[in-house]
N, C-alpha and C positions, 0 to 999 in steps of 0.2 A: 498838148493835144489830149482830148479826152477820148475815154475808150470808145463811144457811139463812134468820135470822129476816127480812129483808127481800123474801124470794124471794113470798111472797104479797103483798108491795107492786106486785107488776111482773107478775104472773100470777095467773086468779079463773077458768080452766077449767075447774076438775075437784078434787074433796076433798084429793089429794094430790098428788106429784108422783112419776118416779123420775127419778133421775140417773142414768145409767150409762153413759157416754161416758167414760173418763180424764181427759181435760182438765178436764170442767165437775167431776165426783168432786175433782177434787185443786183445785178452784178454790174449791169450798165447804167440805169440809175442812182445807184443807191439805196431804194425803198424796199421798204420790204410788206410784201403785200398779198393774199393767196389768187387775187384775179387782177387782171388790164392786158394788154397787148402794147408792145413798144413795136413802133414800126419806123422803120432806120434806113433814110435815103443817103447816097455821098453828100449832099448837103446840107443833109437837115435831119432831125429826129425827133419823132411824138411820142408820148403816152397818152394811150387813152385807159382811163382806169372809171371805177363807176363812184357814185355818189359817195358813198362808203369809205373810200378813201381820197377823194376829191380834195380837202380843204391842207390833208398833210404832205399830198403832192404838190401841190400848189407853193409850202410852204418851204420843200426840203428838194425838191428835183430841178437842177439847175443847167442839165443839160439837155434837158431834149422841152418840146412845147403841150404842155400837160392839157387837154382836152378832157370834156365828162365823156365818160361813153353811154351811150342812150342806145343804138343800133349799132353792131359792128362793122358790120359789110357795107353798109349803105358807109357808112363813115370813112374807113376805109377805100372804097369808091371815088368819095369823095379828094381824098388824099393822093393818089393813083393816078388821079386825072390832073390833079393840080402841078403836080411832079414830071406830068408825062410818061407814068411808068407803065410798061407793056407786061412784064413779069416780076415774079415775086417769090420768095424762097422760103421754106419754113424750115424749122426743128424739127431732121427727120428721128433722132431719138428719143426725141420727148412727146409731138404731138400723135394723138390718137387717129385710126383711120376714121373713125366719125367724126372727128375735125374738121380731116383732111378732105372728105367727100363732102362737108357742107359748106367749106370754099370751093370744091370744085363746082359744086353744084349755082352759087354764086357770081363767080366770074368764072362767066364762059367763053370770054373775049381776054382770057389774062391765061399768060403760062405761067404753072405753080412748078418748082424747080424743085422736087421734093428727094433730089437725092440729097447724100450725106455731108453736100461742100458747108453748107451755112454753118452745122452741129460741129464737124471737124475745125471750122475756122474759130468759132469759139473757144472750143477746149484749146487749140494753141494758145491762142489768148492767155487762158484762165492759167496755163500752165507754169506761165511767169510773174510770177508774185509782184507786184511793186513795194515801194517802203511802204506803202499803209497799210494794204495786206498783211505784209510780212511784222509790222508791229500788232497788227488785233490778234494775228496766230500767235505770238510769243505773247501777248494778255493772257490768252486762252489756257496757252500751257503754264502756263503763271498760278493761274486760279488752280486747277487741275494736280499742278504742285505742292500747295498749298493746300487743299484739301487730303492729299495722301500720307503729306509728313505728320496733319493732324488726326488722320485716321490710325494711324499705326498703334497709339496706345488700346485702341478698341477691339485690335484683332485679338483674341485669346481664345485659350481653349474652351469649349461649351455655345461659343457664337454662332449662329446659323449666315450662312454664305447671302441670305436673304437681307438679313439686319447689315452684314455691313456693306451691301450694294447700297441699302438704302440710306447708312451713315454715307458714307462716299457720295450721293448725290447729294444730302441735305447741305452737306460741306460745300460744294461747289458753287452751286447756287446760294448760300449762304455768303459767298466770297465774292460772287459777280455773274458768274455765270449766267448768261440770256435763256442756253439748254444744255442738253445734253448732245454729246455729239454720238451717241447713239446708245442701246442699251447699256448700261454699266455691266459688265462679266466678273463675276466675283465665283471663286469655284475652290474647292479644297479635296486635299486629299485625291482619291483614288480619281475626280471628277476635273480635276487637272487634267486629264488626259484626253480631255475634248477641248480644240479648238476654240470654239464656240457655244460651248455649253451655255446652261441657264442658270442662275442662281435659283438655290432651292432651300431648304429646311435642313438641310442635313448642318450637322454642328462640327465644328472644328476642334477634332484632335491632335491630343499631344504626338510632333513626331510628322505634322505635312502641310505639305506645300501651300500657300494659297495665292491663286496665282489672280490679279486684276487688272483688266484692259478697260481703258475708260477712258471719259475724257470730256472740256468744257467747252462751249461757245460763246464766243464772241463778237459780238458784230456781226453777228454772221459767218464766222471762220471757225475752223474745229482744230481742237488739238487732239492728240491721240499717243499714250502711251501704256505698255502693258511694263508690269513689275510682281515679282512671283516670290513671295517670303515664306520662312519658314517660323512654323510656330512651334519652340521646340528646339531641340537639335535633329539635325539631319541626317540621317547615315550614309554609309561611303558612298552607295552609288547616285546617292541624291545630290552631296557634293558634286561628285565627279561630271554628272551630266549637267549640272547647272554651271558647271566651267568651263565644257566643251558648247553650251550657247551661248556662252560671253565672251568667250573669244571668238565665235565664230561672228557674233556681233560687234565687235570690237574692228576685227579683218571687215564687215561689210561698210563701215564708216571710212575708214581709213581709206579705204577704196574709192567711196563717194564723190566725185567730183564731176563738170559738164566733161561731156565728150565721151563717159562709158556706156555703153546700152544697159537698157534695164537685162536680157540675159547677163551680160559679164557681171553687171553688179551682185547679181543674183546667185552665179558659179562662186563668186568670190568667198560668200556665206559656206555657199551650200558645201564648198568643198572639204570643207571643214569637219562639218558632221559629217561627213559619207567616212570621209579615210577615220573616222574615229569609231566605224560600225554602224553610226545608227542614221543613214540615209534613209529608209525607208518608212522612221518615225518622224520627218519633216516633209508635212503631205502639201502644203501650202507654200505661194511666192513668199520673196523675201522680204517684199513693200509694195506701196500707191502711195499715189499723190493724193496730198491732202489738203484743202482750200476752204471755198464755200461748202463744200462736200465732203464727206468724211472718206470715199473713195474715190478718187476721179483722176485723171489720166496726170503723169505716165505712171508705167510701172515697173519693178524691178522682180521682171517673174520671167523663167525660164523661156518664155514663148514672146517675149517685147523686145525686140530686134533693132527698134528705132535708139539711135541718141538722148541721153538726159542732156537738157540745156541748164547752161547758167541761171538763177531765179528757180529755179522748180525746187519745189517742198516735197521728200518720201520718204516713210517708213521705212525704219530697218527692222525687222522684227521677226530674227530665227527662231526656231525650236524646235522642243523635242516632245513629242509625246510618245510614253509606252504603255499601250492599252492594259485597262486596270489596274495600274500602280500609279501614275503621274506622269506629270507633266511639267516642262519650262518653257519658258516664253520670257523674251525682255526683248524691250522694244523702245525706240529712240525715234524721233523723227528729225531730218536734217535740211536746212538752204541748200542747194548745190550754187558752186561757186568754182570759177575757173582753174584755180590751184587745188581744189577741196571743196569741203565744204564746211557750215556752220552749225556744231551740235547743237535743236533749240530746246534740247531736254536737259535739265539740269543735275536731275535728283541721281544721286548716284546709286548706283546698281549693282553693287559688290551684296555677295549674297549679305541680308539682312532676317538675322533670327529673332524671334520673339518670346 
């Protein structure tokens, strides 16, 4: 059964559905495309997409009945009446209220069901990886892999955190990579110590850290791993805290499996670094789920209460930052699986000096 046809397994709001977000469009299709609307009855499912990409739907969308789209309402209407359908559900996370007010203003003989059942039934969906998925994400960190072990000779002293984001991306894409799965973070020294910093011009000294979150896509699927080396030798306390996030990343894997909530999984990490002093320098969760999306549901953060299921893909990825000296970060992302889970990161991550 295909996922169109499963999509009434997990949502009963309203006669039909529309898609028309990109991601969840290319998730139930396949294609991947920036405009069309997929509209999803229990027995049936259309894309209407426009001229544009008309000829490679046609050639590659095998489950639902591919239509041009010329007028959408009227078309739609047309669909609606053929079906019998009296209401209709949209993406309340995705669609805009200027969307939403030019369907209402449309059918004014049709309920639009705009709470969060349609958005919610999807992401459970998305949440369980099937074997194809879970093979284009293990491509992805494949590539991403591959690119990092080849970068390592490039980091050296006098390098700008700029040039080797930009090594690091020509790598990936050089290797397969479709894109990026989102900025590359490339950061040294004293600017480890942001989360999320930006790569900049500053040049890498003898004596710190440089710490890289990054990652390739695939088909569509993202991988995402962060790895934090040193250029140099390190001194004591750089050791010391980059062994109290590897073990505390070490304890969040080991823990990993269906049935824990994203909080436990999260305490798991977390408590690690707190009884070792430095809780208040791990300001961020411990992970997300990663798929089509580089963050997207569940998560393993102090405030997600719900159960991790079997199939779901998340981040392990502790640290520490101490404002103005540095930072550690290492990060792994894993299958969850009934006994455990599957690390799909391979590179290993025992401190590496350069």
């Amino acid at each position: 059964m295909n996922r169109l046809n499963r999509l009434f397994e997990h949502f009963s709001g309203a006669d039909c559905a529309l898609i028309t977000s990109d991601i969840n469009r290319r998730y139930f299709t396949g294609m991947k495309s920036s405009a069309g609307v997929t509209v999803v009855f229990p027995d049936k499912a259309y894309l209407l997409i426009d001229f544009r990409y008309i000829e490679k739907a046609r050639a590659t969308v095998k489950d639902a009945e591919v239509i041009e789209l010329k007028k959408l309402c009227p078309q739609l209407k047309e669909l609606f009446e053929k079906h019998g359908a009296k209401s209709f559900a949209i993406e309340s996370e995705t669609m805009t209220v200027k969307e939403l007010s030019a369907y209402t203003h449309f059918f004014t003989n049709m309920t639009i069901d705009s709470s969060d059942a349609l958005s919610n039934a999807i992401s459970d969906m998305r949440m369980i990886k099937d074997e194809e998925e879970l093979r284009f994400i293990k491509k992805a960190q494949e590539i991403a892999e591959a690119a990092f072990a080849e970068l390592l000779p490039f980091i050296k002293v006098g390098v700008t955190e700029r040039a080797i984001a930009l090594e690091l991306n020509r790598l990936m894409f050089e290797k397969g990579a479709e894109d990026l799965s989102f900025e590359t973070i490339v950061l040294s020294g004293a600017n480890t110590s942001m989360p999320h910093g930006v790569p900049s011009d500053k040049k890498v000294q003898n004596g710190e850290f440089v710490l890289m979150d990054f990652g390739a896509v695939y088909n569509g699927y993202h991988s995402d791993m962060t790895r934090t080396v040193c250029v140099g030798e390190p001194d004591e306390e750089m050791r010391k805290v980059y062994e109290i996030v590897l073990n505390a990343q070490k304890a969040g894997i080991e823990a990993a499996k269906a049935g824990i909530t994203g909080e436990e999984l999260d305490a798991t990490a977390r408590r690690i670094i707190e009884e070792a002093g430095y809780g208040e320098c791990f300001g961020h969760s411990l992970g997300h789920g990663v798929g089509l999306e580089i963050h997207e549901r569940p998560n393993a953060s102090p405030n997600y209460k719900l159960q991790l299921s079997a199939g779901t893909v998340v981040t392990v990825e502790p640290g520490i930052y101490i404002a103005g000296k540095f930072g550690v970060r290492i990060e792994d992302f894993v299958n969850l699986t009934e006994n455990g889970c599957e690390n799909l990161t391979k590179c290993a991550k025992n401190m590496i000096t350069l």
